[in-house]
N, C-alpha and C positions, 0 to 999 in steps of 0.2 A: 565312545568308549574311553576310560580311562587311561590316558597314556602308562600309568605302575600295570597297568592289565596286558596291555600291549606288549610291554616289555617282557612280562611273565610270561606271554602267550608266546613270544617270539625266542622265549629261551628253550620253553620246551619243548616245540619245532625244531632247533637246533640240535636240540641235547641230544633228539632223533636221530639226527642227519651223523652226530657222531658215534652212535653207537652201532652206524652200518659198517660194516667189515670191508667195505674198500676207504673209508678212512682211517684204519688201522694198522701200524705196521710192529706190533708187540710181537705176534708171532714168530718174524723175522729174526734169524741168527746168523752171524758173521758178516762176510761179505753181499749175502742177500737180505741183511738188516740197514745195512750201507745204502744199498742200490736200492730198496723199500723206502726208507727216509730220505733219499732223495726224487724218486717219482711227489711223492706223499707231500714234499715241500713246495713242488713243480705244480701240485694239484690246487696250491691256496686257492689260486686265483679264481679255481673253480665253484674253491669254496663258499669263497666272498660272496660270488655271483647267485649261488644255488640261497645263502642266508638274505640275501637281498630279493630273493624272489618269495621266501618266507614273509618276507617284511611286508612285504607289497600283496601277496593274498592275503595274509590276517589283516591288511589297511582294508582293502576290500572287500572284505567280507565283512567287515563290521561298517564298511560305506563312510568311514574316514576320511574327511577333506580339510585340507589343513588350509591355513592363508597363509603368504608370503610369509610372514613374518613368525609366523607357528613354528612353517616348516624348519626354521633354522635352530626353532627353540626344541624343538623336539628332536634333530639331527644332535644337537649337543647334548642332550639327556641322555641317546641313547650310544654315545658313543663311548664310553667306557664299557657298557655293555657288551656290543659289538669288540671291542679291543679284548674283554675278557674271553669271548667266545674263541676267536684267530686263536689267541694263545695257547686255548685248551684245545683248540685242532692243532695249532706246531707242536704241540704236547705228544697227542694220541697216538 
């Protein structure tokens, strides 16, 4: 599979993941929009991990094996991606 395919496939996987209402904290007002963005910041790491597990069933599912030397070219392609995504969940 084309690595621009992967990418695509892996955004709109993501774009899922943020449009579920416990990564949301809009509704929130005053002191419990406070106390929402900060759970919500505390959850990145969950983030990461949930968009990493993304990354890894669409590799496998399309039976993607990369060689040493891939692997790092494709970690760097996809890492503004990945940096765009984080942002738009510190966003949400």
């Amino acid at each position: 599979m084309d690595r621009e395919n992967i990418k695509n496939e892996l955004i709109s996987e993501v774009e899922k993941l943020l449009n579920q209402s416990k990564y949301k904290t809009r509704r929130a007002q005053g002191l419990d929009k406070l106390s929402a963005m900060a759970d919500h910041v505390g959850m990145a790491d969950t983030f990461a991990k949930e968009m990493t597990n993304k990354l890894n069933e669409i590799l496998v599912k399309h039976k993607v094996d990369f060689k040493e030397n891939e692997k790092e070219e494709f970690t760097q392609f996809l890492k503004p991606t990945i940096e765009a995504l984080m942002s738009r969940y510190l966003r949400n």
